[in-house]
DOKOLTOR-250640 format. One record per residue (C-alpha): residue in one letter; residue number from 1; x, y, z. Coordinates in steps of 0.02 Angstrom, whole numbers, plus 50000, padded with zeros to 5 digits. Layout:
N
tormi resn a; resi NUM; xx X; yy Y; zz Z
...
This chain:
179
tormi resn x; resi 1; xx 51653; yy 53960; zz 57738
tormi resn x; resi 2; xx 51656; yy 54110; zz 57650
tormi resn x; resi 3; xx 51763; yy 54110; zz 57480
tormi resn x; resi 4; xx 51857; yy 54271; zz 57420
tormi resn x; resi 5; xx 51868; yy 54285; zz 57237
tormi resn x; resi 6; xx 51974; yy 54424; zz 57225
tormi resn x; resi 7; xx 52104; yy 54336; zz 57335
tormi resn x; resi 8; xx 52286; yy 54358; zz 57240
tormi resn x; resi 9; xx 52312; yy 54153; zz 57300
tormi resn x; resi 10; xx 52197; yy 54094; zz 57174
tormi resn x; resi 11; xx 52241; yy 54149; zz 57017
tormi resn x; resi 12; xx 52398; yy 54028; zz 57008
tormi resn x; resi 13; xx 52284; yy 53898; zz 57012
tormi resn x; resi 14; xx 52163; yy 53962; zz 56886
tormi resn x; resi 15; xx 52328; yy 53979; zz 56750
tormi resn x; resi 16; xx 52360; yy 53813; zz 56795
tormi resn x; resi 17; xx 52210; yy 53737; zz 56773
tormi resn x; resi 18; xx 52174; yy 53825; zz 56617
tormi resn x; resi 19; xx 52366; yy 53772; zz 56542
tormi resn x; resi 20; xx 52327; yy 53599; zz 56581
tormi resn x; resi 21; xx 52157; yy 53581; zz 56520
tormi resn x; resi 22; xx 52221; yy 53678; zz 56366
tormi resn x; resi 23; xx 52342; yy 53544; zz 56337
tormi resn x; resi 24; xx 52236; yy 53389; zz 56380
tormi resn x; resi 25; xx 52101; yy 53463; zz 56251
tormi resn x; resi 26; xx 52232; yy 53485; zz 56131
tormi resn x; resi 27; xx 52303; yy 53294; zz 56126
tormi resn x; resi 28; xx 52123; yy 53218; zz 56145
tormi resn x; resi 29; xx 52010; yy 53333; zz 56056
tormi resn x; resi 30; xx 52127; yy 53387; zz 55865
tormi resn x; resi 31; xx 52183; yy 53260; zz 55755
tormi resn x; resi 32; xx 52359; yy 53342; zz 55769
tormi resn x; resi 33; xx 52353; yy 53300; zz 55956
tormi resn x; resi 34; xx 52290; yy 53124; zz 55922
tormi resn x; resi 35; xx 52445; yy 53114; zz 55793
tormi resn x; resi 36; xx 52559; yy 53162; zz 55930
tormi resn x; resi 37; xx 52503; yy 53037; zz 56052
tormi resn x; resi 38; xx 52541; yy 52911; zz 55933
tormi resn x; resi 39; xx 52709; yy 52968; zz 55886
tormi resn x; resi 40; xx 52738; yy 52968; zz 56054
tormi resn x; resi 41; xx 52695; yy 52775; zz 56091
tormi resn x; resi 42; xx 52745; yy 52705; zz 55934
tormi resn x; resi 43; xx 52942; yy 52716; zz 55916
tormi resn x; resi 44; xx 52972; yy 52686; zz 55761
tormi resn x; resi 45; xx 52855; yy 52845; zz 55726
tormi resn x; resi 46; xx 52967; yy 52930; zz 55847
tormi resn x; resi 47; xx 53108; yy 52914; zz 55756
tormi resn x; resi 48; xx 53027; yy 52956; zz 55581
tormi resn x; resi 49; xx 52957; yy 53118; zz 55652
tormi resn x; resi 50; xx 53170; yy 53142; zz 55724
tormi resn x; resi 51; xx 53222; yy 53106; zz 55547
tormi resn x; resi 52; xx 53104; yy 53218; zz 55484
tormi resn x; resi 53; xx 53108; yy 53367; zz 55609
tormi resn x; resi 54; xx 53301; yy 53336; zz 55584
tormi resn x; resi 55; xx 53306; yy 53347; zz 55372
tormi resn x; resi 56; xx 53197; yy 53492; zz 55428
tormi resn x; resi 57; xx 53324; yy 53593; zz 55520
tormi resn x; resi 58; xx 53470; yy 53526; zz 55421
tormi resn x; resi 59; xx 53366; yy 53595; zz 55280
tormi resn x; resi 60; xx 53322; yy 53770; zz 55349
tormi resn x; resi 61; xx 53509; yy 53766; zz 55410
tormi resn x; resi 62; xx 53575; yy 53752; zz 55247
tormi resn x; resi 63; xx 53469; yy 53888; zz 55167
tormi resn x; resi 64; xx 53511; yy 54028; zz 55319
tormi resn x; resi 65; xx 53698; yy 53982; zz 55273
tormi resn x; resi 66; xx 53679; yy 53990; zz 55108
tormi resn x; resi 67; xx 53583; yy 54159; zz 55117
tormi resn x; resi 68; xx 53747; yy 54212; zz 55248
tormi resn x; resi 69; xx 53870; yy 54153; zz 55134
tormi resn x; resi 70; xx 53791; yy 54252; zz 54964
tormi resn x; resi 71; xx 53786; yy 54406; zz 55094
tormi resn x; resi 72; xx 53967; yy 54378; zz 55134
tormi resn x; resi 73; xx 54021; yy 54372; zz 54974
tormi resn x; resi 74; xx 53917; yy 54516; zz 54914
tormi resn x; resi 75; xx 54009; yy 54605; zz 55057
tormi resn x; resi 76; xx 54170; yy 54556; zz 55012
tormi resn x; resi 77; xx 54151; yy 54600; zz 54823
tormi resn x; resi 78; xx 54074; yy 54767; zz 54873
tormi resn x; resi 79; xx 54242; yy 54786; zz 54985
tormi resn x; resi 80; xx 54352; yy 54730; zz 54833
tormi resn x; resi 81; xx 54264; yy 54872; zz 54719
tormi resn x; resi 82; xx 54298; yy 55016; zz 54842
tormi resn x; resi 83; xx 54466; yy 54956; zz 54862
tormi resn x; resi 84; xx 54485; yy 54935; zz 54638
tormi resn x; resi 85; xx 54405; yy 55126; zz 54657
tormi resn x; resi 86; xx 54523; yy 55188; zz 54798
tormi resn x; resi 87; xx 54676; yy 55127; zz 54695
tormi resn x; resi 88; xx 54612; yy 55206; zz 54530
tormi resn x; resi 89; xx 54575; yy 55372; zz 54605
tormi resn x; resi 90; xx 54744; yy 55364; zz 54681
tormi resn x; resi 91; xx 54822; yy 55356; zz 54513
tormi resn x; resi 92; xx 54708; yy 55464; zz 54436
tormi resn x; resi 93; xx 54749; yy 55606; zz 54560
tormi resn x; resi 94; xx 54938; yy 55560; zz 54553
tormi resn x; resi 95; xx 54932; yy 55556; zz 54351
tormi resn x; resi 96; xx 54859; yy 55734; zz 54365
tormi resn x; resi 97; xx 54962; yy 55794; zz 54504
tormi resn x; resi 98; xx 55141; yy 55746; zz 54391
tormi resn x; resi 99; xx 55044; yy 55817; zz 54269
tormi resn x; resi 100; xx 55038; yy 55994; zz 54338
tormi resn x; resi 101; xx 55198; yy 55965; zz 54426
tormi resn x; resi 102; xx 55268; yy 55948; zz 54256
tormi resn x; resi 103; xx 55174; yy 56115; zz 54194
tormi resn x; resi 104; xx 55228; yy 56204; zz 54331
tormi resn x; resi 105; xx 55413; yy 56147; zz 54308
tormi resn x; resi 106; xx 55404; yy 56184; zz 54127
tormi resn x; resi 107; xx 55343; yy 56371; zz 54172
tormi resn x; resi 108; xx 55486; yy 56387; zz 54291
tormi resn x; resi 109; xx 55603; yy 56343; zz 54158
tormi resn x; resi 110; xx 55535; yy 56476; zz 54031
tormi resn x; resi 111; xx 55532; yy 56590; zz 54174
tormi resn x; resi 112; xx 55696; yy 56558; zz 54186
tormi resn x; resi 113; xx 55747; yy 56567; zz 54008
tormi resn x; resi 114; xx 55650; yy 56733; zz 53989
tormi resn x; resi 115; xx 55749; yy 56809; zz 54142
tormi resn x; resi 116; xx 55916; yy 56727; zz 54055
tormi resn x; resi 117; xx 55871; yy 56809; zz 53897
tormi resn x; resi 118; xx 55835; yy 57002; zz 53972
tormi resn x; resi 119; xx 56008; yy 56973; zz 54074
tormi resn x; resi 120; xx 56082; yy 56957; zz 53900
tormi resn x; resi 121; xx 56001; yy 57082; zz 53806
tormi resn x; resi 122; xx 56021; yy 57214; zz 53958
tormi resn x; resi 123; xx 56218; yy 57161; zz 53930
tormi resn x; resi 124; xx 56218; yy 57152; zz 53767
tormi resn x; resi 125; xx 56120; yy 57336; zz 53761
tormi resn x; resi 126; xx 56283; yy 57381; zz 53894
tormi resn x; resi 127; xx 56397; yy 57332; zz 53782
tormi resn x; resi 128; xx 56349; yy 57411; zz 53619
tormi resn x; resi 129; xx 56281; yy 57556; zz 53674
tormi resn x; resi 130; xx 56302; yy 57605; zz 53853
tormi resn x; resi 131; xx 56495; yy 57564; zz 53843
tormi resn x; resi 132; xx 56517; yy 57681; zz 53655
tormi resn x; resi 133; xx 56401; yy 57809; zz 53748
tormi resn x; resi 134; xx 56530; yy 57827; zz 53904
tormi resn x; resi 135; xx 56682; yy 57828; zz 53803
tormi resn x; resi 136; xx 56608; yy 57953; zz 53708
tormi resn x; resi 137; xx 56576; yy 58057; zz 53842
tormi resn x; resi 138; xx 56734; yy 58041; zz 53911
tormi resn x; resi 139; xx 56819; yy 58084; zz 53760
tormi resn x; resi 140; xx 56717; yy 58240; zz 53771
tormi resn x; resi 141; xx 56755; yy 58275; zz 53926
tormi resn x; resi 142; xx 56929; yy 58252; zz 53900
tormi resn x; resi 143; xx 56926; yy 58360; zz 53741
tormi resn x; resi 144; xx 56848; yy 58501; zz 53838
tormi resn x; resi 145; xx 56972; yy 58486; zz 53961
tormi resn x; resi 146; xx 57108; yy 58508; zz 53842
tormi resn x; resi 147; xx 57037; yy 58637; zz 53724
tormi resn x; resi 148; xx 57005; yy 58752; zz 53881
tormi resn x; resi 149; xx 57193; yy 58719; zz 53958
tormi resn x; resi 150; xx 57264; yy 58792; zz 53809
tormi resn x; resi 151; xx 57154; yy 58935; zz 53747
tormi resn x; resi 152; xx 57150; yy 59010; zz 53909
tormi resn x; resi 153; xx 57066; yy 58869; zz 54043
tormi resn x; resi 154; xx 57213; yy 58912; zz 54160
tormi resn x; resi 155; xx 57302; yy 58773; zz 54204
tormi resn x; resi 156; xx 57247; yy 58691; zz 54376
tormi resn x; resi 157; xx 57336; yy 58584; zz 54493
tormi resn x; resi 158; xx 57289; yy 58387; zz 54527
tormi resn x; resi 159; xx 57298; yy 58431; zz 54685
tormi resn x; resi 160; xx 57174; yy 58567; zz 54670
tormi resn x; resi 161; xx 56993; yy 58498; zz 54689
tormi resn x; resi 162; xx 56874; yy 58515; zz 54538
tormi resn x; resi 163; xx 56708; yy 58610; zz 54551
tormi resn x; resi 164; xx 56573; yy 58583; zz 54426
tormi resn x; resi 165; xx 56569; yy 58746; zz 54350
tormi resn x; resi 166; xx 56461; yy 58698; zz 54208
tormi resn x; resi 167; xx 56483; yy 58700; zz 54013
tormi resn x; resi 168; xx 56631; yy 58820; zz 53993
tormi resn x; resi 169; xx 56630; yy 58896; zz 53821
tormi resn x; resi 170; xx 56799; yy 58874; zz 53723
tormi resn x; resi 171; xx 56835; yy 59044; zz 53708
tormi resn x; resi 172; xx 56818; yy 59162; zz 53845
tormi resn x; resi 173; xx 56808; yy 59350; zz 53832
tormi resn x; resi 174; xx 56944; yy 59413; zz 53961
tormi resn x; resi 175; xx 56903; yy 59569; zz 53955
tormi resn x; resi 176; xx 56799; yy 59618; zz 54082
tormi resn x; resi 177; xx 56637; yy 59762; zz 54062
tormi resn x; resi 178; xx 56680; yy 59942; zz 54100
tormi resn x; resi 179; xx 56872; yy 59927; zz 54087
């Protein structure tokens, strides 16, 4: 019979084999094998290695939640801090916002007051000045009028419309060239 060894069948086996023996050599050949195999026929072994393997975990367990518990808290004081730093910037930028709100409003005002104060003074100017000035003028004007209605103006009609003729000396000359 002629044996393949390159035959995809055998190497299952081979694993197998090797796994097993691996194991065998393991509880018969190391003194931590030979420890096993006696934990494992002796009960009250059994239950020492239990207690131990489970003080073990409860250990370990205790740690990883004490480690998850200082990173939850870390967390939640690093959320707390942004928060205390969100609020302060908040009022920060409101503090400086009513601040230049309240600039602002007080330039308005003086705008205000300035534009108050040239409406007064342009009145005021009005009244002392511009007012005299127009009465003065038409005191002139009605001077002139008069003065030329009686040395020799004519006398015109109200109905008759008015041309501006210019400054009309008070006396005129009625004699005319070449007579």
């Amino acid at each position: 019979m002629e044996t393949k060894t390159n035959d995809s069948s055998v190497w299952p086996y081979v694993v197998l084999g090797s796994a097993v023996g691996g194991a065998l050599g393991y509880l018969f050949v190391t003194e931590s094998g030979r420890k096993f195999r006696r934990s494992l026929t002796d009960p009250d072994e059994m239950s020492n290695n239990m207690e131990g393997v489970r003080s073990f975990v409860q250990s370990k367990a205790q740690v990883v939640t004490d480690q998850v518990h200082g990173a939850l808290n870390k967390a939640k004081y690093a959320i707390e801090e942004g928060q205390l730093a969100y609020h302060e910037a908040e009022h920060h930028y409101q503090s400086r916002f009513r601040q230049i709100q309240s600039k602002n409003n007080q330039i308005a005002g003086n705008v205000h007051k300035a534009v108050d104060n040239l409406n007064r003074t342009a009145l005021t100017v009005e009244q002392s000045v511009m007012d005299p000035m127009s009465e003065l003028a038409a005191l002139y004007r009605g001077l002139e009028r008069g003065i030329r209605a009686v040395f020799g103006g004519g006398w015109r009609s109200a109905q008759e419309p008015r041309r501006n003729e210019g400054p009309v000396p008070i006396y005129r000359d009625t004699r005319i060239v070449g007579d």
